[in-house]
N, C-alpha and C positions, 0 to 999 in steps of 0.2 A: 441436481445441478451443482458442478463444482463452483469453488471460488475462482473467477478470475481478477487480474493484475491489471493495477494502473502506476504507473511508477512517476513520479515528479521529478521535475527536472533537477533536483539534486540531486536522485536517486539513481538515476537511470544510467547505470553502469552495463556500457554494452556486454563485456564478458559474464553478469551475473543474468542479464536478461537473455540472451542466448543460450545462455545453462538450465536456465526454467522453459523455454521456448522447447528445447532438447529433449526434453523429460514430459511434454505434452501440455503443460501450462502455457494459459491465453492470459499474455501478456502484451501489453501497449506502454509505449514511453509520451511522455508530455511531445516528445519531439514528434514520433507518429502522428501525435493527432492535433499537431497546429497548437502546442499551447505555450510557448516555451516565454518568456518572459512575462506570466501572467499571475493574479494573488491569488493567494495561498486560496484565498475561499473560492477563487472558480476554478483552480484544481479539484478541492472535494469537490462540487457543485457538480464539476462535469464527470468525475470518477461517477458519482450518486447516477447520474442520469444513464450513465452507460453502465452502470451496474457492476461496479466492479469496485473491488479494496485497495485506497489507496495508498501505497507504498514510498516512506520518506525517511532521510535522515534531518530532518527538520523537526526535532522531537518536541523541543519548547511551543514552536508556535503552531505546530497540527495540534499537537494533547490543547491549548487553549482554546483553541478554534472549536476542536471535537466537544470543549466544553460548552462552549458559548450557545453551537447547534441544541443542544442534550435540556440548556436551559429556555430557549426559546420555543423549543419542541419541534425542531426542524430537523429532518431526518438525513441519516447519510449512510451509505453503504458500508462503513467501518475502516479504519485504520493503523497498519502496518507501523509501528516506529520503530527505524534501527539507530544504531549508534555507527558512527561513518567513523570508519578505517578502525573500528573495532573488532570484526571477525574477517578472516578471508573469505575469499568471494565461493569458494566450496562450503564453508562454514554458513554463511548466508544462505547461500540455498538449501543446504540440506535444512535449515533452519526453515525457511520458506515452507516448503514441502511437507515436513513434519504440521506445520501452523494450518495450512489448508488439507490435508488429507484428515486431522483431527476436528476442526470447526467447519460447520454449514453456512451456508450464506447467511440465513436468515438468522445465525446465531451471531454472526461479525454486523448486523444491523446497527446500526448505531452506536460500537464499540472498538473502543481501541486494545490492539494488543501489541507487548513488547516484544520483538523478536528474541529478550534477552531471557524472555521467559521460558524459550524453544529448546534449548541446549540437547 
């Protein structure tokens, strides 16, 4: 089972999600799925439930959140942090794609990764 994409409504640049959509990646944006002015915890909550990694430029407050779960022992699908208007939107993806053709789902369980790690 590949990873699939949930992207939050910061994230959700339609040029980068049509570029992963392109290339065969199941990706959803907050707007696809009715979520768009909602908190930050029932973005994961509903990424978690649909099974999918959530993807954000909201690095401060997904990484505390991801912590807060990790301490309470409350599980989440894993989490994507990029830094916004810091790579082009080619750079991001290939960044994406390298991230998910390397990690398993069940290895993004409960973990955050920096897309800055990807290069």
């Amino acid at each position: 089972m590949t990873i699939r994409l949930y992207f939050d409504e910061d994230s959700m640049q339609r040029s980068l999600v049509r570029a992963l959509r392109a290339r065969g990646v199941d990706v959803i944006t907050a707007l696809d799925a009715g979520m768009i002015e909602r908190e930050d915890a029932e973005h994961l909550d509903y990424a978690t439930e649909q099974g999918r990694v959530l993807c954000t430029f909201n690095v401060g407050d997904f990484y505390g959140l991801h912590s807060e779960y990790v301490a309470q022992g409350k599980p989440h699908a894993g989490v994507i942090l990029m830094r916004q208007q810091y790579y082009s939107v080619g750079e991001q993806m290939r960044r994406i794609l390298k991230l998910i053709a390397s990690k398993s789902v069940d290895e993004m369980k409960n973990w955050v990764e920096f897309l800055s790690a990807w290069g």
